[in-house]
Each structure stands twice: as structure tokens, then as C-alpha cells.
C-alpha positions in Angstrom: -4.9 -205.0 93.4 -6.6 -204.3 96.6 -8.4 -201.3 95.3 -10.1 -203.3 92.6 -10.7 -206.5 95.3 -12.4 -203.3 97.7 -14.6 -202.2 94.4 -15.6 -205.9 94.2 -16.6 -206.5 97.4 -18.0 -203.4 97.9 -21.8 -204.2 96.2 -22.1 -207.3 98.1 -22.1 -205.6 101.5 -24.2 -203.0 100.8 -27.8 -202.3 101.8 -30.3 -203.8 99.4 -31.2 -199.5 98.4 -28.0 -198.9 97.4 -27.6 -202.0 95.9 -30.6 -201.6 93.9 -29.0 -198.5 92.8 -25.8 -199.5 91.9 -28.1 -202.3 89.8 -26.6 -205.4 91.8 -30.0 -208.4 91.8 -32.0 -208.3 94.8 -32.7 -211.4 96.9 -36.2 -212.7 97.7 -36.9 -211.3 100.9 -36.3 -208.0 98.9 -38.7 -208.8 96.7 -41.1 -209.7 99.5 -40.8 -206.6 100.7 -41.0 -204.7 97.7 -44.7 -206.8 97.3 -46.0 -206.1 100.8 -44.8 -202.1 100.3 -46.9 -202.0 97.3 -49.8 -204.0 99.1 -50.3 -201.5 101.9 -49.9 -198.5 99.3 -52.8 -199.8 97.5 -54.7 -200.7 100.5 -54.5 -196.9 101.7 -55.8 -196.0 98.1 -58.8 -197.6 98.6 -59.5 -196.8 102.1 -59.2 -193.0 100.8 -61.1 -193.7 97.7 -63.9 -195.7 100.1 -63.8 -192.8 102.6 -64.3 -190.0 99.8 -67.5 -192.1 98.2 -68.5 -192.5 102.0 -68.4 -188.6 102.7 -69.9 -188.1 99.3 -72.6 -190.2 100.3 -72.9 -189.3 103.8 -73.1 -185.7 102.2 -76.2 -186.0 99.6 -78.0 -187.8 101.7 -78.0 -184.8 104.5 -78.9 -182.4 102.2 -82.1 -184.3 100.7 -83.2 -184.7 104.0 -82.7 -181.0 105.1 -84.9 -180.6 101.5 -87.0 -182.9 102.6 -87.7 -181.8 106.3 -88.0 -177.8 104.7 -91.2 -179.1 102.9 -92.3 -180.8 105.5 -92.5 -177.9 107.5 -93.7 -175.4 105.2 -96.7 -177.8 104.8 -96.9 -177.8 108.8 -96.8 -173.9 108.2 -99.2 -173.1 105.5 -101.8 -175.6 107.0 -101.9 -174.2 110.4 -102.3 -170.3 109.0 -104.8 -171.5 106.2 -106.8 -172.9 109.6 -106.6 -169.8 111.5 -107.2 -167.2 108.9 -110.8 -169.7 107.9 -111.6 -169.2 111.7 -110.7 -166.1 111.9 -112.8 -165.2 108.9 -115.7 -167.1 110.4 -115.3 -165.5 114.2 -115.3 -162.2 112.9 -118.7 -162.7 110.6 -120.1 -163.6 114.0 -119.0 -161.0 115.2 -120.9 -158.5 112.8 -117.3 -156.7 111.9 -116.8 -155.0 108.6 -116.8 -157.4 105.8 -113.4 -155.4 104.3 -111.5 -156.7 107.5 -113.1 -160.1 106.9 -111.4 -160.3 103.4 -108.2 -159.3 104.4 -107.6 -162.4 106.3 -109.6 -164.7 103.4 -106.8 -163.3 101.0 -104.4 -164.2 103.3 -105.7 -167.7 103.7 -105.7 -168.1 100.1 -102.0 -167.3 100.2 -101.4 -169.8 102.9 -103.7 -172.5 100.6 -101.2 -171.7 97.8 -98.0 -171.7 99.7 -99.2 -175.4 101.5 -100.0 -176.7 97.9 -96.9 -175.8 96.3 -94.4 -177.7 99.5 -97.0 -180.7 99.8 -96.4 -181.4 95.9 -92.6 -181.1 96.3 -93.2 -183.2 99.3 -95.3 -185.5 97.2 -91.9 -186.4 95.3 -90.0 -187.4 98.2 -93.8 -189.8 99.6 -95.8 -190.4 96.7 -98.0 -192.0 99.0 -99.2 -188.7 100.4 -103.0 -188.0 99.4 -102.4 -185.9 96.4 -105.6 -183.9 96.7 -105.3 -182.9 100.0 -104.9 -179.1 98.7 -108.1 -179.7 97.0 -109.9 -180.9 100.3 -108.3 -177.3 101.8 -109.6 -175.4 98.6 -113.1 -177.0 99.3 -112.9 -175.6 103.2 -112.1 -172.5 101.7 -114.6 -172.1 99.7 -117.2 -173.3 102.0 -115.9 -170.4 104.4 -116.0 -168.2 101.5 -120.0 -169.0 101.4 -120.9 -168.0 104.5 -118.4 -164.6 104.8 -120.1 -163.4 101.4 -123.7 -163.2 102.7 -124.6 -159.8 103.9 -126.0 -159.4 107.3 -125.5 -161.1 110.2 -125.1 -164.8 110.1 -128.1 -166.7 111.5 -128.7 -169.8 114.3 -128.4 -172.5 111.2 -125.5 -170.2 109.8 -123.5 -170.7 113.0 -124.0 -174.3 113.3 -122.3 -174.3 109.9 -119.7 -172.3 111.0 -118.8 -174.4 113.4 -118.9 -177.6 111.8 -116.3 -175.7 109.0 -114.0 -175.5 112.3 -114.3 -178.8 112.8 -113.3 -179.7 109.3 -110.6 -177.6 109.3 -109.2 -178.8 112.6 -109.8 -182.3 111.8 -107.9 -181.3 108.1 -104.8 -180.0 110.1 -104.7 -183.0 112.3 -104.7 -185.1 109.4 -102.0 -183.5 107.6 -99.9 -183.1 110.5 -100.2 -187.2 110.9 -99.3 -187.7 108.0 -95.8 -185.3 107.5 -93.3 -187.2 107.8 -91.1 -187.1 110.8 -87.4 -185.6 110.7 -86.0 -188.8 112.1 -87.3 -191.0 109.3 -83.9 -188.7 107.3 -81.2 -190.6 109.6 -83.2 -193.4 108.5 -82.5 -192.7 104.8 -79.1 -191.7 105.4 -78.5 -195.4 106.9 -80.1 -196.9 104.2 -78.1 -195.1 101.3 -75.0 -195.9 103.5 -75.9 -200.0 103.3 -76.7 -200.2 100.0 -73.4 -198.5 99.1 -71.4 -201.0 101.0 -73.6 -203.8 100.2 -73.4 -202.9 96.6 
């Protein structure tokens, strides 16, 4: 008799685990709990999921800006060779050296040319409001430098006034481009942007 009143009893006084095992009903401020448990489990899901899409984010957004900056100074690059090559070109024609050293560095400022025109498209993609036939402004230069390298003899008086208002065109060319290249900071900017509109959104 007092071993079945023990077994009884026993459930009553137990913790609410055990007595959810033994399948005896659970009171209300069980249940509370059991609602605030499952509150703050879904709460850390979504910080994690929010934090993983925020990484993610975070992540793209450094790489198209490293992309982007690249470009930018490949462009910086090419322009400032194609502008010494030209006046190199030029200086030596003045100079009265042989006209095979001469087109060594015009080949090479092609190369530069086709090297600036390739990263200032790319570029283009990132600022389509970049001047789109900048590479043909270059080209032009180029050729103009070409014109005055391919006529035998010494360069004359008028020659060399031409020669040095192509230096002035180029210079004034690289200045130009260089204004206009975006700056790497103008990536954080992005990166702050993409960041808003995902938590806006």
C-alpha cells in the first residue's frame, strides 16, 4: 500500500523534464518557457542567416572593387607609357638617331595604346559615363607622332613646333584621363551602399 501511494506521488514532485518524460501535463509556466526557448532559437537562426548574407555581401562587393581599382590602374599604366614612348619617339627624331631605334619605342607605344584600350572598356562597364572614345583620341596622337617619325631627314623649325604641341596633347591627354579614373575610395563607397540597400531591402 505504501509502495503504490510512493509511485503516485512520485510524478507530482518531479521536475517538469522528467515529468515530461514520464508524460505527466505540464503547467503554463512550462509552456512559457518552452515558447521563449524556441523564440531565442529562432532569433539566433536569423542573426546567423543575416550574418552569412552580410559576409556574402560584404564579400562581392570587395572583390568588384579590387576588379574595379585593377582597371583603373592599368588605364593609369598604359596611358602614362603610351605618353612617354610618343615623346620619346619625338625626342629622339630631334635628335637625328636611327629611325630603327625610333620604331622600337612607336611599337611599344602601340602596345601600351592597346593595353589602355582594352582596361578603359572594361572600366567603361563599371562608369559608363567615361568618354568612350578616349582610345581613339590616343590613337589619333599616335598617329600624328607617327607623321612626323616617318619623314626622312631631320625634322625642321615648323616640324618641331609640331612636335612640341604633340607633347602638349599628350600631356594634357594623360591629365585628362588620370581626372577622370576613378578613385579607390569611391569602392568603400560601394561597399556601403550594397550594405544599405540589403538591410533596407
Amino acid at each position: 500500500m505504501l509502495a503504490c501511494a510512493r509511485e503516485c506521488w512520485a510524478p507530482l514532485h518531479a521536475s517538469p523534464a522528467a515529468r515530461r518524460a514520464n508524460g505527466v501535463g505540464v503547467n503554463q509556466g512550462d509552456n512559457k518557457e518552452m515558447v521563449v526557448a524556441q523564440i531565442v532559437v529562432t532569433a539566433i537562426g536569423v542573426l546567423v542567416a543575416a550574418s552569412a548574407v552580410f559576409v556574402a555581401v560584404l564579400a562581392l562587393s570587395n572583390w568588384l572593387n579590387t576588379l574595379e581599382n585593377q582597371r583603373a590602374d592599368e588605364c593609369l599604366a598604359a596611358v602614362y607609357a603610351v605618353v612617354a614612348l610618343a615623346n620619346r619617339c619625338l625626342s629622339l627624331k630631334e635628335k637625328i638617331i636611327a629611325s630603327e631605334r625610333i620604331w622600337q619605342f612607336y611599337t611599344e607605344a602601340w602596345n601600351g595604346h592597346s593595353r589602355f584600350a582594352s582596361a578603359w572598356e572594361i572600366l567603361r562597364r563599371y562608369h559608363p559615363q567615361l568618354d568612350a572614345g578616349m582610345p581613339d583620341r590616343i590613337c589619333s596622337l599616335l598617329m600624328e607622332t607617327e607623321a612626323i617619325v616617318a619623314r626622312p631627314g631631320p625634322i625642321t623649325e615648323s616640324e618641331k613646333k609640331i612636335c612640341q604641341q604633340i607633347t602638349g596633347k599628350l600631356l594634357q591627354l594623360r591629365g585628362e584621363v588620370q581626372s577622370l579614373l576613378p578613385s579607390p575610395s569611391r569602392g568603400f563607397l560601394r561597399t556601403w551602399l550594397a550594405l544599405k540597400s540589403f538591410f533596407e531591402g
